[in-house]
Structures are given as structure tokens and as C-alpha cells.
PQR file of N, CA, C, O and H, with PARSE charges and radii, in Angstrom:
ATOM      1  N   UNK A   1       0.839  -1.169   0.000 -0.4000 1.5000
ATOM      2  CA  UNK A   1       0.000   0.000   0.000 -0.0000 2.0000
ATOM      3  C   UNK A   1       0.888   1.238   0.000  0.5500 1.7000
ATOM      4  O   UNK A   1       1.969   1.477   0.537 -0.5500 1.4000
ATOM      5  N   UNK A   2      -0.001   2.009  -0.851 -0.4000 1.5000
ATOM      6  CA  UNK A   2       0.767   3.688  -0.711 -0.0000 2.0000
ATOM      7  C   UNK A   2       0.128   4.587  -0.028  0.5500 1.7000
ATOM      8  O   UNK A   2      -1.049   4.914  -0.183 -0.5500 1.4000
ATOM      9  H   UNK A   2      -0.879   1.814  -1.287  0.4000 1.0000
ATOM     10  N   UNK A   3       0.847   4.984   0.699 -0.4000 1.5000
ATOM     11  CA  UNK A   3       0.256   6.724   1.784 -0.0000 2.0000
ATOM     12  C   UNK A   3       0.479   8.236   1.324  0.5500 1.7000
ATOM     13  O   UNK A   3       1.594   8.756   1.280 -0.5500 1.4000
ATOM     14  H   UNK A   3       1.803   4.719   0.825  0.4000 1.0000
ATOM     15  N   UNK A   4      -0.415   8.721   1.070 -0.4000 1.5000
ATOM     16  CA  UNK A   4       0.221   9.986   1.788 -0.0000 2.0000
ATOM     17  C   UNK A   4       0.581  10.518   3.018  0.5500 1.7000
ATOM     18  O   UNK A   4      -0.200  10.269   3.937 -0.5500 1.4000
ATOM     19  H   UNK A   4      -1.321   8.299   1.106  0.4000 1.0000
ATOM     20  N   UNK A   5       1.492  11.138   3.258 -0.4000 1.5000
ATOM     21  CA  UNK A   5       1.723  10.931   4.832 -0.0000 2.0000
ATOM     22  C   UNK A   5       1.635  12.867   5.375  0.5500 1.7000
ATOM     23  O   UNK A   5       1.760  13.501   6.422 -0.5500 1.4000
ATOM     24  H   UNK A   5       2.126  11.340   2.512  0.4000 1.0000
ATOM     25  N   UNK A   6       1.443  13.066   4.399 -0.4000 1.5000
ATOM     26  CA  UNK A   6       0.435  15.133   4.649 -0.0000 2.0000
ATOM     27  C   UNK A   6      -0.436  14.908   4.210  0.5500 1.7000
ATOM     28  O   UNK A   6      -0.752  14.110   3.327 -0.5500 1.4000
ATOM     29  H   UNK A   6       1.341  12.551   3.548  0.4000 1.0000
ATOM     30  N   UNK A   7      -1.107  15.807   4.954 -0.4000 1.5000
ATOM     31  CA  UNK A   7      -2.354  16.479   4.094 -0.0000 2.0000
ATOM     32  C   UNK A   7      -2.139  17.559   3.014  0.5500 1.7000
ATOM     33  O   UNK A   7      -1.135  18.269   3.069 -0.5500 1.4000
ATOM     34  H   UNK A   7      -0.851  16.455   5.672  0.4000 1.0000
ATOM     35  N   UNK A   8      -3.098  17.710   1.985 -0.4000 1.5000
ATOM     36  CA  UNK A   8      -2.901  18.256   1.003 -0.0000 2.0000
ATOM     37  C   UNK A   8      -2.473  19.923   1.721  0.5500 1.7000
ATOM     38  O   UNK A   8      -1.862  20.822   1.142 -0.5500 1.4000
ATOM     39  H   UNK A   8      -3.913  17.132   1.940  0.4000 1.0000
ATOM     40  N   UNK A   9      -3.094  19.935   3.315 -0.4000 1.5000
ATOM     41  CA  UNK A   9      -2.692  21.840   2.882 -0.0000 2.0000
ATOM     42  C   UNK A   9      -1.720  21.413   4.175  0.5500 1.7000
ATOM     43  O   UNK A   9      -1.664  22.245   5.080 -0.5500 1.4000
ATOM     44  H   UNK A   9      -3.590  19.205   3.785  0.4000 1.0000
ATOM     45  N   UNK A  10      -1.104  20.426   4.300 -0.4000 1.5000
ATOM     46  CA  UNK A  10       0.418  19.959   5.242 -0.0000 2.0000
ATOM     47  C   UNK A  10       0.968  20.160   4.364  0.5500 1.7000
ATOM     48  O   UNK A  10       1.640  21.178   4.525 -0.5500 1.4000
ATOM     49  H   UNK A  10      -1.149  19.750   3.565  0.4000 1.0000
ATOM     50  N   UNK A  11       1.147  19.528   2.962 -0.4000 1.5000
ATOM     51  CA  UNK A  11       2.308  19.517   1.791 -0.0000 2.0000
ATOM     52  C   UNK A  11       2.195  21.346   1.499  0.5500 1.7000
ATOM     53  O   UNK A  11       3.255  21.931   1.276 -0.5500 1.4000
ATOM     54  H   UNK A  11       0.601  18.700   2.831  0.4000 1.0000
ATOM     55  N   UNK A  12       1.161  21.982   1.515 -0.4000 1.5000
ATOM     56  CA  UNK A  12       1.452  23.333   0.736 -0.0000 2.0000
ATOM     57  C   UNK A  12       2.182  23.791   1.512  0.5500 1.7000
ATOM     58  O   UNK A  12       2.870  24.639   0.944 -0.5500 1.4000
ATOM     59  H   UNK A  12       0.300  21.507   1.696  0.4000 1.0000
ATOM     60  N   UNK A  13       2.656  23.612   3.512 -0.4000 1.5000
ATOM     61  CA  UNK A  13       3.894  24.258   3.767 -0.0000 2.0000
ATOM     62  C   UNK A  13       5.136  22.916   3.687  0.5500 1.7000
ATOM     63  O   UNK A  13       5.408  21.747   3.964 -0.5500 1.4000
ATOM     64  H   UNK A  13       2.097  22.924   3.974  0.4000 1.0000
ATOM     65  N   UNK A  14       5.596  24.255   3.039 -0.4000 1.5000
ATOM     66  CA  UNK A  14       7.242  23.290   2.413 -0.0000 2.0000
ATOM     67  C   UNK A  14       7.832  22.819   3.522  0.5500 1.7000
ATOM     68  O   UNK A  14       8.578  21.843   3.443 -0.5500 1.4000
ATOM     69  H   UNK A  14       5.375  25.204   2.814  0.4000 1.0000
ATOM     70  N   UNK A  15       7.599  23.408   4.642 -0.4000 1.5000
ATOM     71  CA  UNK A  15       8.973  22.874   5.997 -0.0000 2.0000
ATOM     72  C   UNK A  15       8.602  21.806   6.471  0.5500 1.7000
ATOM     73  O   UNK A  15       9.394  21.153   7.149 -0.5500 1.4000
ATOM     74  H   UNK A  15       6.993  24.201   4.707  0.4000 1.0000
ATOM     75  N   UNK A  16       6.840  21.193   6.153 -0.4000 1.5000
ATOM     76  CA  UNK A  16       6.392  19.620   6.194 -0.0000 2.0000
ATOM     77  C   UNK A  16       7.061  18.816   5.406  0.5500 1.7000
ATOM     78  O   UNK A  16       7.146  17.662   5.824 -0.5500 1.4000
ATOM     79  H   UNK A  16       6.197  21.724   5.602  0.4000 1.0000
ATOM     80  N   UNK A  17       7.698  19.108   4.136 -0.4000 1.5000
ATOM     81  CA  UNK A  17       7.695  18.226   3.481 -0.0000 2.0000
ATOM     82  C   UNK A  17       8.980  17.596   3.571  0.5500 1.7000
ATOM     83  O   UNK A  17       9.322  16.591   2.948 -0.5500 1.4000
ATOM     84  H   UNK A  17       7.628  20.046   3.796  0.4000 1.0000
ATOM     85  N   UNK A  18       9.981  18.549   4.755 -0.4000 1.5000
ATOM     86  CA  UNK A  18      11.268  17.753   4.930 -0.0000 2.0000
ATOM     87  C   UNK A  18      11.073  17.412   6.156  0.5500 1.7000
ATOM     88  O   UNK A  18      12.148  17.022   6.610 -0.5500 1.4000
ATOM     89  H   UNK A  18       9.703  19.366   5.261  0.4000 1.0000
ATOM     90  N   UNK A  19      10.251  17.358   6.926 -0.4000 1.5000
ATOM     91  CA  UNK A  19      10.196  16.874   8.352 -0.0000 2.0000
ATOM     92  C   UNK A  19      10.002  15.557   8.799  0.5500 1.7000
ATOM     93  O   UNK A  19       9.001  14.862   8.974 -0.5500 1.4000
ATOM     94  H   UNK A  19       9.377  17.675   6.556  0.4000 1.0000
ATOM     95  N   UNK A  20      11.604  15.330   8.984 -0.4000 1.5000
ATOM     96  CA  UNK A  20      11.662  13.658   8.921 -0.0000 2.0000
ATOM     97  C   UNK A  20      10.703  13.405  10.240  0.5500 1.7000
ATOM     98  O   UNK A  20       9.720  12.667  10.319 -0.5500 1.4000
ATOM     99  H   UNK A  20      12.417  15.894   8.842  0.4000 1.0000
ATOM    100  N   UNK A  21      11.293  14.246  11.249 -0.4000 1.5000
ATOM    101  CA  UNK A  21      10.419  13.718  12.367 -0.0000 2.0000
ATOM    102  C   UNK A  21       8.937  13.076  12.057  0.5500 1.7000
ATOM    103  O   UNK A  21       8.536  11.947  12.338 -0.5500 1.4000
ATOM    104  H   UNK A  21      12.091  14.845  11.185  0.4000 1.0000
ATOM    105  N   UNK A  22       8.230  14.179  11.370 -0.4000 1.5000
ATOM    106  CA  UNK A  22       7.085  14.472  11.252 -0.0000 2.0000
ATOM    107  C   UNK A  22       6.422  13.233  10.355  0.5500 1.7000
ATOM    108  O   UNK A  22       5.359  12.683  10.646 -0.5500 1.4000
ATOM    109  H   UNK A  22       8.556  15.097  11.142  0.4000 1.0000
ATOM    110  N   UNK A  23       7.083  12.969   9.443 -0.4000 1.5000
ATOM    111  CA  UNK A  23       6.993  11.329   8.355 -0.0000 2.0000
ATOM    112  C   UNK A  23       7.466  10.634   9.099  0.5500 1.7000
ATOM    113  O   UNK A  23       6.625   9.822   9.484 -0.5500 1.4000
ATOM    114  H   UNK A  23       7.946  13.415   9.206  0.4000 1.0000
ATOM    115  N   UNK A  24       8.054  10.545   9.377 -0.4000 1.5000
ATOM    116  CA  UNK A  24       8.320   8.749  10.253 -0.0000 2.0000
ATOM    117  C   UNK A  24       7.356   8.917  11.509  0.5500 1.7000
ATOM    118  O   UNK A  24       7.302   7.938  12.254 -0.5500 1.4000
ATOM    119  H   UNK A  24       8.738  11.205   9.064  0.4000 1.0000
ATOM    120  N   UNK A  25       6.818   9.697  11.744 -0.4000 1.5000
ATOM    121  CA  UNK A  25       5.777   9.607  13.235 -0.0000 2.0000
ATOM    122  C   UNK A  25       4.773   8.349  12.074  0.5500 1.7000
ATOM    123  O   UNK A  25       4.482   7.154  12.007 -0.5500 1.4000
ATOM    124  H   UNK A  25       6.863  10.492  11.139  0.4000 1.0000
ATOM    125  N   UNK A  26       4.534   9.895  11.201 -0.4000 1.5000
ATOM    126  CA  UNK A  26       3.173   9.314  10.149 -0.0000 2.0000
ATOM    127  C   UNK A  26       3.174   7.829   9.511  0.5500 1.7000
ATOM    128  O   UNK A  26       2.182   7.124   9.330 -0.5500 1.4000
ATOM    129  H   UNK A  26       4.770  10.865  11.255  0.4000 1.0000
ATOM    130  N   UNK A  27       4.484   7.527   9.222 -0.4000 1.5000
ATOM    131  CA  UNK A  27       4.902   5.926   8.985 -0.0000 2.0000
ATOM    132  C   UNK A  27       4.293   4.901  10.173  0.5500 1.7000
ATOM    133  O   UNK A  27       3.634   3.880   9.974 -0.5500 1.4000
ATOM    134  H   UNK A  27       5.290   8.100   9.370  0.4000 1.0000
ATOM    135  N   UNK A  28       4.620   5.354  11.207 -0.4000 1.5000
ATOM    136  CA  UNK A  28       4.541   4.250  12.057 -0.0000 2.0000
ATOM    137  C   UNK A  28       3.300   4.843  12.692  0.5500 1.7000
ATOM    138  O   UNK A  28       3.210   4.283  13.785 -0.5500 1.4000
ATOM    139  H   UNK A  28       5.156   6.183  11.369  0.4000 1.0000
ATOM    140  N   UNK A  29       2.402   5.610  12.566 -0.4000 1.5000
ATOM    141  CA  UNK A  29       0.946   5.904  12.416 -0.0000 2.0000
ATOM    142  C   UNK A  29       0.039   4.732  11.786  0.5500 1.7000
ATOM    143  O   UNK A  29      -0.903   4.017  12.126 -0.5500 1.4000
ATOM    144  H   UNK A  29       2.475   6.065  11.678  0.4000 1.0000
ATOM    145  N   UNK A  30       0.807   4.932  10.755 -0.4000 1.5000
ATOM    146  CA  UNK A  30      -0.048   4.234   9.492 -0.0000 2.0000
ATOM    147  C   UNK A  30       0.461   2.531   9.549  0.5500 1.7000
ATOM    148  O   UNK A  30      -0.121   1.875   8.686 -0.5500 1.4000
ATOM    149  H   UNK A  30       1.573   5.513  10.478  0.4000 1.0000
ATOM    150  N   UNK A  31       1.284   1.842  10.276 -0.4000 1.5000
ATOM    151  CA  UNK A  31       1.915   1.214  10.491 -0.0000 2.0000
ATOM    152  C   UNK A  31       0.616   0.420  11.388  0.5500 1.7000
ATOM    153  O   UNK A  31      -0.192  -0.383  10.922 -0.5500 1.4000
ATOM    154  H   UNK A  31       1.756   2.375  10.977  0.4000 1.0000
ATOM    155  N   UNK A  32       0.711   0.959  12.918 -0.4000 1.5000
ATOM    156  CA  UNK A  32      -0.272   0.642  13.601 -0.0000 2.0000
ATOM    157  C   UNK A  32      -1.690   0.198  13.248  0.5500 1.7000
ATOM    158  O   UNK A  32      -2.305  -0.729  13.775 -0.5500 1.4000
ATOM    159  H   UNK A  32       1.368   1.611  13.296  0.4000 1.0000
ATOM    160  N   UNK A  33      -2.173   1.121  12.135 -0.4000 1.5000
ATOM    161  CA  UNK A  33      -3.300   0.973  11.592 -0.0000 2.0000
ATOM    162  C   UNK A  33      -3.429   0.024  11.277  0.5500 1.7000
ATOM    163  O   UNK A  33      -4.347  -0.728  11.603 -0.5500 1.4000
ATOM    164  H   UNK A  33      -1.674   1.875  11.707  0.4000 1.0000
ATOM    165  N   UNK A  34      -2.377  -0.241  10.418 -0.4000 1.5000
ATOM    166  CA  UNK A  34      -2.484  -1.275   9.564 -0.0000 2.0000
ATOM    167  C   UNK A  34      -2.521  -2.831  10.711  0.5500 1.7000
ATOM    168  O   UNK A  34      -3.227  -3.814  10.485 -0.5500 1.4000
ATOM    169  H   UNK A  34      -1.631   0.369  10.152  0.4000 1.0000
ATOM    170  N   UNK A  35      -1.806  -2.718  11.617 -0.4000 1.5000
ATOM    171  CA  UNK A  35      -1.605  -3.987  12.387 -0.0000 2.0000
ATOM    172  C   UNK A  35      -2.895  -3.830  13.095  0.5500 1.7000
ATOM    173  O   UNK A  35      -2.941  -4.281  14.239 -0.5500 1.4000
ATOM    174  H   UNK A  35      -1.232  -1.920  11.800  0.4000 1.0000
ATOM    175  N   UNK A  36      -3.907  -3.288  12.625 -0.4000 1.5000
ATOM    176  CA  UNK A  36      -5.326  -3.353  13.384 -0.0000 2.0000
ATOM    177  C   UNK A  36      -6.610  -3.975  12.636  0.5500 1.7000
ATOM    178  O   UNK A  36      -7.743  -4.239  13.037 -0.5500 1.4000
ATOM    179  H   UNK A  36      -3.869  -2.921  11.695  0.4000 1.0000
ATOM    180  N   UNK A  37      -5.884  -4.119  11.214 -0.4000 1.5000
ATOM    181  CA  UNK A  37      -7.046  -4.450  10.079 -0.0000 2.0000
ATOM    182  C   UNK A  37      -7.000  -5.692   9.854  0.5500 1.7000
ATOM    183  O   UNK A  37      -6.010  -6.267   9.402 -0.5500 1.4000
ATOM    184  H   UNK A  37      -4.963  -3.905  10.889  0.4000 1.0000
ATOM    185  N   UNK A  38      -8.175  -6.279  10.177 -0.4000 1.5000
ATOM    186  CA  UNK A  38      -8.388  -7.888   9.850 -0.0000 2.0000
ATOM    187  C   UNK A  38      -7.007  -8.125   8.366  0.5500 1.7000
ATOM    188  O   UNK A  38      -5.940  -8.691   8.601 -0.5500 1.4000
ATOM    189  H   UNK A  38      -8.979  -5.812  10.544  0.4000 1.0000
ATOM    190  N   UNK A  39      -7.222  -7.791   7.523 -0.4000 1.5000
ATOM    191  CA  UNK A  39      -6.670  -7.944   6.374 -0.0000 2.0000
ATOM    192  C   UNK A  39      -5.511  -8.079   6.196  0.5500 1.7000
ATOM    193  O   UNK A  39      -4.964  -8.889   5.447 -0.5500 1.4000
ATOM    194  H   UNK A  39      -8.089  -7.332   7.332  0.4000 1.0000
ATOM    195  N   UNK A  40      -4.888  -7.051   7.081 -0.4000 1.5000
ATOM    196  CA  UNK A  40      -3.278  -6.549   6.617 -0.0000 2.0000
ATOM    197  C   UNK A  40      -2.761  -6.925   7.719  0.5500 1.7000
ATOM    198  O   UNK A  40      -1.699  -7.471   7.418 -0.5500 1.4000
ATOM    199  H   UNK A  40      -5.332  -6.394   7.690  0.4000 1.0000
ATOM    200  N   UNK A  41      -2.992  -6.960   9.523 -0.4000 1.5000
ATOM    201  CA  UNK A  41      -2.232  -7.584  10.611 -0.0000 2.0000
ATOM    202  C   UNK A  41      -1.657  -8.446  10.478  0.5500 1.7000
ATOM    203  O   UNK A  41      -0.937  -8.695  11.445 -0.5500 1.4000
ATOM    204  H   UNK A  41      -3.855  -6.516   9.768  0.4000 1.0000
ATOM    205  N   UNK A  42      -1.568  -9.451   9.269 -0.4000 1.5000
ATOM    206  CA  UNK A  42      -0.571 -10.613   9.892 -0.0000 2.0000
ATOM    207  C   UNK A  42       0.729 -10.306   8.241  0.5500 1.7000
ATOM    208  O   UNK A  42       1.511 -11.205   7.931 -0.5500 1.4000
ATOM    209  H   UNK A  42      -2.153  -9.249   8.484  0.4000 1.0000
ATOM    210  N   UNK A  43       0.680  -8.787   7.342 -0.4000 1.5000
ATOM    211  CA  UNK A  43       1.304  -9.161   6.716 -0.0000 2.0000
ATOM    212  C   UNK A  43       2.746  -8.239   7.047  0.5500 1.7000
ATOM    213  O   UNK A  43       2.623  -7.261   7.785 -0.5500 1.4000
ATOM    214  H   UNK A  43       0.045  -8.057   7.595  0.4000 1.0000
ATOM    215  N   UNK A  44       3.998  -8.551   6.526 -0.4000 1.5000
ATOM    216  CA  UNK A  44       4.608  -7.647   6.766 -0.0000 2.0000
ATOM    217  C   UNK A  44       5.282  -6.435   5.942  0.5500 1.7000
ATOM    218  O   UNK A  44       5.337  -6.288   4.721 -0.5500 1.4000
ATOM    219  H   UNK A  44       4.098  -9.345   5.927  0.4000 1.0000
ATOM    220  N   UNK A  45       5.746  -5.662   6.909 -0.4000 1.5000
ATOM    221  CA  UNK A  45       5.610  -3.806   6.691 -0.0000 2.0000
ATOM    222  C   UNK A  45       6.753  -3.921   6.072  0.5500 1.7000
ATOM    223  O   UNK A  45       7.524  -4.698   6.636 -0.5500 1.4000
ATOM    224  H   UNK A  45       5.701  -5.781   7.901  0.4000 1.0000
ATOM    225  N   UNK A  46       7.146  -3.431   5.116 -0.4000 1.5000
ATOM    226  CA  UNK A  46       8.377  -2.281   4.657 -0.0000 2.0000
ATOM    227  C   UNK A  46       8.045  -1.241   4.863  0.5500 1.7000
ATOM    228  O   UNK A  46       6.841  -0.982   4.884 -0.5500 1.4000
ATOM    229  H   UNK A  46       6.519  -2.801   4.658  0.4000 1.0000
ATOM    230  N   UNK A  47       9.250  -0.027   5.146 -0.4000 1.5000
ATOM    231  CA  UNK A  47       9.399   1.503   4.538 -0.0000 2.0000
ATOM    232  C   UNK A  47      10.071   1.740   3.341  0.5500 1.7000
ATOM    233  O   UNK A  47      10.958   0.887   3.325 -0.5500 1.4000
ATOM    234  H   UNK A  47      10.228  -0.238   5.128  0.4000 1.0000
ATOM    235  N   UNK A  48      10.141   2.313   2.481 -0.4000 1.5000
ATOM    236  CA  UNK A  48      10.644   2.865   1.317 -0.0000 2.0000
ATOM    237  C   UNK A  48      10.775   4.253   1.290  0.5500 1.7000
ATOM    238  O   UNK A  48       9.705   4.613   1.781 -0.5500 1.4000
ATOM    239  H   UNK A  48       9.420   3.005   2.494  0.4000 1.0000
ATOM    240  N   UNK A  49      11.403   5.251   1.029 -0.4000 1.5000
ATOM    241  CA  UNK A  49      11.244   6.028   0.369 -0.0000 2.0000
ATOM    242  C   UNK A  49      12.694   6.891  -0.392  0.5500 1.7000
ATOM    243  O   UNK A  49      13.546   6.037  -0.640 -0.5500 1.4000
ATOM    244  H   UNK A  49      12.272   4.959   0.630  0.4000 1.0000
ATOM    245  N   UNK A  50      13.062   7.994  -0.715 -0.4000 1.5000
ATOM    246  CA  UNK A  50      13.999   8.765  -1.396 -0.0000 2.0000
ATOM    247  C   UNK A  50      14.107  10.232  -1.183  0.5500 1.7000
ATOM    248  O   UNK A  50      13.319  11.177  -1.223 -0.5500 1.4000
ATOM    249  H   UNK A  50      12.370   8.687  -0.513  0.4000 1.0000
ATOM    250  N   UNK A  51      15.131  10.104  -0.989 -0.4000 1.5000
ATOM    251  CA  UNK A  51      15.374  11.680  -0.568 -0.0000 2.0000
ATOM    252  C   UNK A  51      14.771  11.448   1.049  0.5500 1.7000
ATOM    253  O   UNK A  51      14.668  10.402   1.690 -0.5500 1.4000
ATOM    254  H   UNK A  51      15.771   9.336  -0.956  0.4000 1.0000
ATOM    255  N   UNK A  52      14.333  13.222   1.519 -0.4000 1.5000
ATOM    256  CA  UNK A  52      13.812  12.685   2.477 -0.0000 2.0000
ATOM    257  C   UNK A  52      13.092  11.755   3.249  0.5500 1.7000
ATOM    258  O   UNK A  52      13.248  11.356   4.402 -0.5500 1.4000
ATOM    259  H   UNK A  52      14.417  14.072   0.998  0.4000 1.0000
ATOM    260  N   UNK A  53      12.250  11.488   2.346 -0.4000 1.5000
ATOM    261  CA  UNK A  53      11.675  10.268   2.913 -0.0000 2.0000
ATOM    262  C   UNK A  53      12.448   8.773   3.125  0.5500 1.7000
ATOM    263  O   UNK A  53      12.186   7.857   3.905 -0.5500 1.4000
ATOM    264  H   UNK A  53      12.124  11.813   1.409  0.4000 1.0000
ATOM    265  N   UNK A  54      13.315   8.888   2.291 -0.4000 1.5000
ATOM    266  CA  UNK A  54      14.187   7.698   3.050 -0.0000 2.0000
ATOM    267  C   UNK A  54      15.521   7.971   4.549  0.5500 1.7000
ATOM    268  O   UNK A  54      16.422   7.419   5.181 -0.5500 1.4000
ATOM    269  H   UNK A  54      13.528   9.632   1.658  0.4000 1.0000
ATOM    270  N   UNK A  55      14.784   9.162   4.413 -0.4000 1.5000
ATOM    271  CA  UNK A  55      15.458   9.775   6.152 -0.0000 2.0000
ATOM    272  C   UNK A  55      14.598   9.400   6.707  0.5500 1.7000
ATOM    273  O   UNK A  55      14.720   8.630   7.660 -0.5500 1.4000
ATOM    274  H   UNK A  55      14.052   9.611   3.900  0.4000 1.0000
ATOM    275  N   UNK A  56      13.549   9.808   6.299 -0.4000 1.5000
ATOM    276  CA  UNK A  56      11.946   9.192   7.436 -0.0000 2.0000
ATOM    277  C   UNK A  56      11.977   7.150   7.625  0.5500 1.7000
ATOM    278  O   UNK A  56      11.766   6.384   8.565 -0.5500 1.4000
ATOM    279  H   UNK A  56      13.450  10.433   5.525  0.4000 1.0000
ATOM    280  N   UNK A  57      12.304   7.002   6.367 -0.4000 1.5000
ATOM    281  CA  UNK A  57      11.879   5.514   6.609 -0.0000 2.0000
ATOM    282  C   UNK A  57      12.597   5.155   7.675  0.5500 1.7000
ATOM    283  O   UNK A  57      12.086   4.672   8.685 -0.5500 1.4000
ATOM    284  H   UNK A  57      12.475   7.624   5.603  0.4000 1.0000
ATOM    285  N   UNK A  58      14.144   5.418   7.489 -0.4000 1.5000
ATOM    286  CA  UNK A  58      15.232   4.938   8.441 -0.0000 2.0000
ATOM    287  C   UNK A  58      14.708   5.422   9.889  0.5500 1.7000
ATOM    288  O   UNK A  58      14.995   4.723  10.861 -0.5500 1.4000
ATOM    289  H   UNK A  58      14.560   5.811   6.668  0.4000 1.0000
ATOM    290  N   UNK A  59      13.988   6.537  10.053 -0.4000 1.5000
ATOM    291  CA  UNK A  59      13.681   6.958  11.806 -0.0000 2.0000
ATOM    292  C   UNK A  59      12.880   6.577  12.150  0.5500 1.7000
ATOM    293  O   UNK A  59      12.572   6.512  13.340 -0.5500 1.4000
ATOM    294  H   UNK A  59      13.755   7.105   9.263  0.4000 1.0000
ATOM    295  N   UNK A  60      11.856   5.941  10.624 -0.4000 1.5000
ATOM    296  CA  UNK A  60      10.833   4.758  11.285 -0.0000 2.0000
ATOM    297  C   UNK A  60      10.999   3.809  11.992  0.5500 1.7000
ATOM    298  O   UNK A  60      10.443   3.485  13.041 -0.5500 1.4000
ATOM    299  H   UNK A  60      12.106   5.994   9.658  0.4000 1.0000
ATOM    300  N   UNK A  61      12.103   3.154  11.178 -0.4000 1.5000
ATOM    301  CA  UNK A  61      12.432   1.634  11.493 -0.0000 2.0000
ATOM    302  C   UNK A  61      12.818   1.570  12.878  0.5500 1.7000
ATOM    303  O   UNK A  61      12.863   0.451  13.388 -0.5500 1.4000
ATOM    304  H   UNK A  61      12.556   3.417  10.326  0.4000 1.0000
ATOM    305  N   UNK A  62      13.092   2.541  13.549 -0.4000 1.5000
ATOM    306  CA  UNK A  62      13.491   2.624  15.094 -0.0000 2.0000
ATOM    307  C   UNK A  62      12.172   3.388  16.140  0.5500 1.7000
ATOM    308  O   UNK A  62      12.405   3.908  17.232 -0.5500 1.4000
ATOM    309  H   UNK A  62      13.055   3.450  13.135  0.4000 1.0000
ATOM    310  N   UNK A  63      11.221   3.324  15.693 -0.4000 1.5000
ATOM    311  CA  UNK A  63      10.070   3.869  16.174 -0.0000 2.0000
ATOM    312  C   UNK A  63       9.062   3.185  16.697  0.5500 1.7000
ATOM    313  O   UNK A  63       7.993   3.274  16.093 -0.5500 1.4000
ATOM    314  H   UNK A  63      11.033   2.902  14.806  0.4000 1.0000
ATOM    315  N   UNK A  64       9.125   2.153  18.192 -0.4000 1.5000
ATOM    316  CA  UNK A  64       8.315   1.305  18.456 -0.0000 2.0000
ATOM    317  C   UNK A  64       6.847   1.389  17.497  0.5500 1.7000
ATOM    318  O   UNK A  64       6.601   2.435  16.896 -0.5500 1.4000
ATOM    319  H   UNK A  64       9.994   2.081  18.682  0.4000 1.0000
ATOM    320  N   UNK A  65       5.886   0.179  17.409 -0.4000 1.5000
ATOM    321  CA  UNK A  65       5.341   0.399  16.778 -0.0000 2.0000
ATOM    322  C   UNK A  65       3.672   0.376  17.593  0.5500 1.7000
ATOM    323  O   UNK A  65       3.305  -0.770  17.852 -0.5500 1.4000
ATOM    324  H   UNK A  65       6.086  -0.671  17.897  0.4000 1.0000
ATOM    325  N   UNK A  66       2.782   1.379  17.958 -0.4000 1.5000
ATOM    326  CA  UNK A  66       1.759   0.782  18.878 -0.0000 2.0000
ATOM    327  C   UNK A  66       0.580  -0.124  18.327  0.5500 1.7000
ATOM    328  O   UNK A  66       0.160   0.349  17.271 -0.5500 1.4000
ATOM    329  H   UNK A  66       3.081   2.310  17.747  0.4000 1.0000
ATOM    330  N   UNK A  67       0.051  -1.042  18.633 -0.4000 1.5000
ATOM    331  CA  UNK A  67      -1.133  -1.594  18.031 -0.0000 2.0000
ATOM    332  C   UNK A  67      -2.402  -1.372  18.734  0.5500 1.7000
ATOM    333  O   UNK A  67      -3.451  -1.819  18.270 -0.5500 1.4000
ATOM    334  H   UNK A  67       0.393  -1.426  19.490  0.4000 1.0000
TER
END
């Protein structure tokens, strides 16, 4: 699955769109979710991304995950 991880008027300020903090929260947001849905709980997660976002993935991967 693909995310957006702003909202459309999060992306219109630019200083969201490098905020690793701020994406890797949203990663492992969306992470949780996912380990809550009949469907998707038993499959497993990658992060991906480039450029910043593969700053985010990496601060994901160290970001307990809550269910």
C-alpha cells in the first residue's frame, strides 16, 4: 500500500515536506493501523522512500510500533 503521509494543505507548507520527524511519526501511524485491520495484521511492513523520505523511513524503522 501507498500513503500519503500530509495532508494536502500539510504539503502546501514546504517545511512539512522535509520533516523527517514528522513522516516517520506518520509511517509508524499508518503502520499501527495497519496492524489493526483484519486484512493486513498478519502481513509484513516495509518503509521505502527517497530523498527525504528515506530519512523518514530509516527513523521509522526505530520507532516502536503501537497496536
Amino acid at each position: 500500500m501507498v500513503f500519503d503521509l500530509l495532508t494536502p494543505d500539510q504539503a502546501r507548507n514546504r517545511a512539512n515536506v522535509f520533516d523527517i520527524a514528522l513522516l516517520a511519526r506518520r509511517m509508524v501511524d499508518v503502520t499501527g493501523w495497519l496492524a489493526g485491520q483484519p486484512d493486513t495484521a498478519s502481513v509484513p511492513v516495509g518503509y521505502f522512500g527517497a530523498s527525504t523520505g528515506a530519512g523518514a523511513a530509516l527513523a521509522a524503522a526505530r520507532i516502536p510500533v503501537s497496536r
